[in-house]
Each structure stands twice: as structure tokens, then as C-alpha cells.
C-alpha positions in Angstrom: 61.2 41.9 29.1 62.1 43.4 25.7 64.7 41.9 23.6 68.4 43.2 22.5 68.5 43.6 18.7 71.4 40.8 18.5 69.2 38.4 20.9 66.0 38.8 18.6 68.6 38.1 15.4 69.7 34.9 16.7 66.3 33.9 17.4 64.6 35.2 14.0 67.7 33.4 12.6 66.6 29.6 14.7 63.0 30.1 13.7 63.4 30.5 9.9 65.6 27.4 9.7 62.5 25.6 11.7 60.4 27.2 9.5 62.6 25.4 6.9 62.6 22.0 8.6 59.2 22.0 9.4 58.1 22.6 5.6 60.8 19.9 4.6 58.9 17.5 7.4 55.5 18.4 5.7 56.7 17.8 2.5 58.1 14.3 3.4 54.9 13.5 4.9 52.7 14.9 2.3 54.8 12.8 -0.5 54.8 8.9 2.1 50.7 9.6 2.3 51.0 10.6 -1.3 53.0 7.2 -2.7 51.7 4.8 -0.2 55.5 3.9 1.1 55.4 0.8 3.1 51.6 1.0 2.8 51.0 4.0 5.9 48.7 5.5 3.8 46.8 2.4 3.9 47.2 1.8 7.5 46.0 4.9 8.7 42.8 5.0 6.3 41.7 1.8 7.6 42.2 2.3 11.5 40.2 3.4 13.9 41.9 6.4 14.8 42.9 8.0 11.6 43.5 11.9 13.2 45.7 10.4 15.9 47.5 8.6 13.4 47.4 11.4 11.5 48.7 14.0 14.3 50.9 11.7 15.8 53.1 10.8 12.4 53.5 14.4 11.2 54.3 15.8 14.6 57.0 13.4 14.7 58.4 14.8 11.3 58.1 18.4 12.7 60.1 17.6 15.5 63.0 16.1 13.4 62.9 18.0 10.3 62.7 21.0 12.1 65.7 20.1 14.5 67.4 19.3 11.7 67.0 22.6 9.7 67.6 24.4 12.9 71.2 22.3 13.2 72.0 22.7 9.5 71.0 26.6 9.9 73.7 26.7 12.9 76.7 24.3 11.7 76.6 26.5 8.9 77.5 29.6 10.4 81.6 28.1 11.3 84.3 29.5 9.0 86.5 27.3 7.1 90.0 28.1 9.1 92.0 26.1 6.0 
């Protein structure tokens, strides 16, 4: 089923602000690995499963920076009424 012009705006519109979020989560994640915060880094070299680790922790940062990019992308489309 094709989509209406306005129908494939909204949703061009939803995936460039996950787009956003997503890059913001990799970002985040790239830079905690990177510094060592609260010794993660650390952590996940020295376990067993270092990929799960791996997938587990940045696939939770896609899911929330993206959400929040997407909800940031949408609250900003209201007008100011004052």
C-alpha cells in the first residue's frame, strides 16, 4: 500500500529525529567506553561476554536517545499561543 505525500512527511520527519537520537546515543556510548566512567569500560573488557555486553549497553542507548530525539523532534512542532 503506497503512501500519501503528508503520511511519508510525518514519517521522514520521525526518522530523522531518531536518526538524531540514535547518533546522540552512539556518541554517549562511544565517549563512557572512551573515559572509563564508573569503570564499564573495564567491566566489559574483562567479562566473559564482552559482545553481549557490548550489544546489550548500546542498544539500550538507541532505544532512549532515539525516543528522545523523536519526542524533542515532536514537542517542537506546538506554537507558542502567548
Amino acid at each position: 500500500m503506497p503512501l500519501k505525500p503528508h503520511e511519508r512527511h510525518v514519517l521522514d520527519f520521525l526518522l530523522k529525529h531518531l536518526l538524531y537520537g540514535t547518533f546522540g546515543g552512539f556518541l554517549f556510548g562511544g565517549l563512557v567506553l572512551a573515559t572509563d566512567l564508573g569503570g564499564i569500560r573495564t567491566l566489559a573488557w574483562n567479562s566473559d561476554n564482552t559482545v553481549l555486553y557490548m550489544i546489550l549497553l548500546f542498544f539500550g542507548l538507541f532505544i532512549t536517545f532515539g525516543s528522545v530525539g523523536m519526542g524533542i523532534g515532536i514537542m517542537s512542532l506546538g506554537e507558542d499561543k502567548n
